[in-house]
N, C-alpha and C positions, 0 to 999 in steps of 0.2 A: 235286222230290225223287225221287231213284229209286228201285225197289224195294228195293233193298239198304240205301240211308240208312232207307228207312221201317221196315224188318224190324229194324236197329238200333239205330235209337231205341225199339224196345216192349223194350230191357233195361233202360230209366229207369225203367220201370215195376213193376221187380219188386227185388229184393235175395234172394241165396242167403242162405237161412235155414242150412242145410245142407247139406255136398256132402265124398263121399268117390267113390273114383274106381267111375264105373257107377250113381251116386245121386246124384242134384241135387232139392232141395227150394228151390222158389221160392213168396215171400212177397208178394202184390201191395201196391205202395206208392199207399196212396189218394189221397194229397195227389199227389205225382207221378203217378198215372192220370189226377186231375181235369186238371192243369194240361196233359197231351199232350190230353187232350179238347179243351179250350181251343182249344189253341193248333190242331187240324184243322180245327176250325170255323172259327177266323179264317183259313185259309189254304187255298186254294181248290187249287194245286198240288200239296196231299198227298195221299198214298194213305191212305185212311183202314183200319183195321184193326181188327176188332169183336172184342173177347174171343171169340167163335167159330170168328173167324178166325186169331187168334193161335193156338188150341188145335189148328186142325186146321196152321196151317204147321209147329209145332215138331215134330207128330207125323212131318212130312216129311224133317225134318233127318237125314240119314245117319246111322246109328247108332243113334236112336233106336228104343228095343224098346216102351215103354210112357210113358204120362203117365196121371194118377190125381189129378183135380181134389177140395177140400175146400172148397166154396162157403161151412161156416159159419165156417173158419180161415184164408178166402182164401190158399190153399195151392195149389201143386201139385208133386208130386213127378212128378219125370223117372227113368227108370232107360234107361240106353243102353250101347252095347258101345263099351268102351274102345280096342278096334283100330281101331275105325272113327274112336270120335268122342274127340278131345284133351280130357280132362279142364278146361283150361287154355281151353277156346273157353268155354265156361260163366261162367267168372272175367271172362273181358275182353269179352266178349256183356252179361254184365247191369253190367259197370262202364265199356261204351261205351267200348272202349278196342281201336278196330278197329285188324287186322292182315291180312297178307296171306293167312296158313293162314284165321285164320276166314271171313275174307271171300270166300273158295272155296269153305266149308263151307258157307258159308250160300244163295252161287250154285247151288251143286248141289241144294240144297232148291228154288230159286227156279223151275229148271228143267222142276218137276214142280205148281210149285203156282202156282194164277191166286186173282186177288182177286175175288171177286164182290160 
């Protein structure tokens, strides 16, 4: 799997609780965090991806200005610049519903960020 299918599949994991354009509130989905768990375990070709790691690549993504975690609402709100970043990449990022704008957006993040 490549970098890019791995970066998104972690939008199974979340559901926009909230989002107007410049704010995105994302909600982690437990049942669906357990079962991508799962499944990196049984599957030795994936790039695994650590809630740390998640946190520090969105902060990468073009656009974005901040992220502001809520560990006891498993929450996190994103706020980023609307020129840069398509309102509309957020929408089809956490409903896996890849395209060729986002999947540029999310290259350009890739470009600056290694998995350790």
């Amino acid at each position: 799997m490549s970098q890019l299918e791995t970066i998104l599949n972690v939008g199974k994991n979340f559901k926009i609780v909230s989002h107007k354009p410049g704010k995105v509130q994302l909600k982690l989905n437990p049942v669906q965090a357990k079962e991508a768990q799962k499944d990196h375990e049984a599957n030795e070709n994936v790039t695994k991806i650590s809630p740390m790691q998640a946190q520090k690549f969105i902060k990468t993504l073009p656009g974005v200005e901040s992220l502001k975690l809520n560990p006891f609402t498993a929450t996190a709100t994103v706020h980023y610049n609307t020129a840069i970043c398509d309102p509309v990449f957020w929408e089809c990022w956490m409903n896996t519903e890849s395209n060729e704008e986002l999947n540029a957006w999310i290259n350009k993040a890739l470009e600056d960020f290694t998995f350790e």
